[in-house]
C-alpha positions as CSV (number, residue, x, y, z in Angstrom):
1,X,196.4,58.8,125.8
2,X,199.4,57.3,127.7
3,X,199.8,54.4,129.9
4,X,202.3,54.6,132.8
5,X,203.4,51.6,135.2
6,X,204.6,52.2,138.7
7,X,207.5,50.2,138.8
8,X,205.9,48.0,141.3
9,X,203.0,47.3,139.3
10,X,204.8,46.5,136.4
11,X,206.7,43.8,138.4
12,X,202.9,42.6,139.3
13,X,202.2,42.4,136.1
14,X,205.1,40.6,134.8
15,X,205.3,38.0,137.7
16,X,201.4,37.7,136.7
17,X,201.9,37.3,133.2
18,X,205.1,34.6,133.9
19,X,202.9,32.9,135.9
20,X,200.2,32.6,133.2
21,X,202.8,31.5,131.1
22,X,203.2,28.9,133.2
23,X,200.0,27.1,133.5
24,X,199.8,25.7,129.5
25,X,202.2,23.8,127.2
26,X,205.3,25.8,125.9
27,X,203.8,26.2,122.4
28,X,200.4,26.2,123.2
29,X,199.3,30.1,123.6
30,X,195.8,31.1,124.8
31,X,193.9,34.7,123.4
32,X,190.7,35.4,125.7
33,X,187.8,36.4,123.8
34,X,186.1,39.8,125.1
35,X,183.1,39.9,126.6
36,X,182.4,36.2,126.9
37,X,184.2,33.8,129.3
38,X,185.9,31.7,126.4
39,X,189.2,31.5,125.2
40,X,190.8,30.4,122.0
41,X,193.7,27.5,123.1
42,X,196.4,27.5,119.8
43,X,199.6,26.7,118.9
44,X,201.8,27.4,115.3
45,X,202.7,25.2,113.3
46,X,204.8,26.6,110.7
47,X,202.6,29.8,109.3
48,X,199.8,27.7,110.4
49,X,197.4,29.0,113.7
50,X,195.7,25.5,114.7
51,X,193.2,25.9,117.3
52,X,193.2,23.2,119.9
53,X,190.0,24.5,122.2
54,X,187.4,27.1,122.3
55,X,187.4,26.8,126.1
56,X,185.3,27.8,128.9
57,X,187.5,29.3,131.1
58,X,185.5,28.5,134.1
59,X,184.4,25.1,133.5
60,X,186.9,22.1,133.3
61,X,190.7,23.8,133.1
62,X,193.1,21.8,130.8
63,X,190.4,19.2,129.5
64,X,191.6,20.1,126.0
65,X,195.6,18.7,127.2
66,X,195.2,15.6,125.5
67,X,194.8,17.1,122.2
68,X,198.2,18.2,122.0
């Protein structure tokens, strides 16, 4: 099965994505973990994954800021 983008959604989606981006540290990267509202805040260091926060992600947004 193939995916297509109108190229107005695609711009959604970028600007969405950008905006994202935005909202944590350069190096710090977030993965959202299916089915459960959680997400896994990490950076690399090196060919090491360190993960920052296991974070709610509807409960206190950035708490984990300090540990970086």
């Amino acid at each position: 099965m193939r995916v297509r983008f109108l190229t107005l959604a695609q711009q959604e989606l970028d600007n969405a994505v950008a905006w994202y981006n935005d909202q944590i540290e350069p190096e710090i990267r977030r993965c959202l973990i299916a089915r459960f509202p959680y997400g896994l805040i990490y950076g690399i260091d090196g060919d090491t994954i360190v993960v920052v926060a296991v974070a709610h992600l509807h409960r206190r947004p950035r708490y984990w800021i300090d540990r970086i």
